[in-house]
N, C-alpha and C positions, 0 to 999 in steps of 0.2 A: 504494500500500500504506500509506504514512505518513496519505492520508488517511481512508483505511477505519481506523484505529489510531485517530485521533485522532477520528472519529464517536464511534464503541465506548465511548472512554475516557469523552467527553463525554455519553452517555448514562446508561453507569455512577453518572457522578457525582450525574447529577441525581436518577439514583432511589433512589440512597443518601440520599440526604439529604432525601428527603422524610418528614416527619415523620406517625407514626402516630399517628392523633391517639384512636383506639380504645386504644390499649395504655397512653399515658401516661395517660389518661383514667381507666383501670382501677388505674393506679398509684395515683391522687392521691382515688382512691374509697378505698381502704386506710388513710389515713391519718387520725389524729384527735389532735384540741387542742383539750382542754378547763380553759382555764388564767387565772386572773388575775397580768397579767405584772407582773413587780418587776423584771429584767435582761434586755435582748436582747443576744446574740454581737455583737461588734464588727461594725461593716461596713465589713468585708475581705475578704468571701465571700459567695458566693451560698448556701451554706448557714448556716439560720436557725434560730439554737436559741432558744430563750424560757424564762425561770426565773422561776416565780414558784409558787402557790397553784391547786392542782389544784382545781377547781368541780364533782368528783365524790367525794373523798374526805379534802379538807382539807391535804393533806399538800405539802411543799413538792416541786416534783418539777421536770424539766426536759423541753423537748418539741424535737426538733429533726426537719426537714427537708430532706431536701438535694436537694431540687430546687428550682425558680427563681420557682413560682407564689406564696409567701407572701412570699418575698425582694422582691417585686413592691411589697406595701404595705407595708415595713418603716418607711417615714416619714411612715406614718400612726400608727405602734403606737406609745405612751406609757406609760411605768408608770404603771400601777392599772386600764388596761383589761383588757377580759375579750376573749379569743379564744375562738370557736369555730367549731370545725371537726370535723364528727360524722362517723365512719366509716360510710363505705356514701354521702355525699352529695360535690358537685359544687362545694359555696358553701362562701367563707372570710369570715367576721364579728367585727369589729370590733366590741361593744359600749364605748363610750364613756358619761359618766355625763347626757346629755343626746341621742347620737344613734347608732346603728346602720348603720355602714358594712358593706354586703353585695356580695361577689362572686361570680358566676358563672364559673366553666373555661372559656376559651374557648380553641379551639385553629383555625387555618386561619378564621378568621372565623365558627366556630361555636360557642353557648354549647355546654355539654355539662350534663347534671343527672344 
């Protein structure tokens, strides 16, 4: 009986934890950053706020994330670069004043667009 319990439990666990890579996918399609940074949030967290100059309306504004895909290049980002990240897409972009770092979602060794 204790090993029929312990099959069960072991089964459970694993397909809890398997990660949907459709629904986070659909998350991080939701989300947009269109921002020339001047402050990022401390890094003491996976969640990643960015403070600078909106590159739609001028205005100083704040953009934050709390999931783990932007927190990913935070030690690429420098103030005066330009993020962008456009709702409805897949890619996270670094414009730099000489190069263009671009990401694609990938989730389970799959890009996602």
């Amino acid at each position: 009986m204790k090993k029929k319990i312990f099959i069960i439990s072991s089964l459970f666990l694993f397909i809890s934890c398997k990660t949907d890579c459709e629904w986070n996918a659909n998350g991080y399609r939701n989300e947009e950053c269109l921002i020339i940074v001047d402050e990022l949030s401390p890094d003491n967290t996976t969640t990643m706020s960015i403070k600078g100059i909106s590159i739609e309306d001028g205005k100083y504004t704040v953009s934050s994330e709390n999931q783990r895909w932007w927190y990913t290049y935070r030690d690429q980002i420098e103030r005066g670069d330009t993020i962008i990240k456009r709702k409805g897409e897949l890619t996270f972009n670094i414009h730099k004043k000489d190069t263009i770092l671009s990401y694609n979602w990938e989730c389970e060794g799959q890009v996602y667009k």
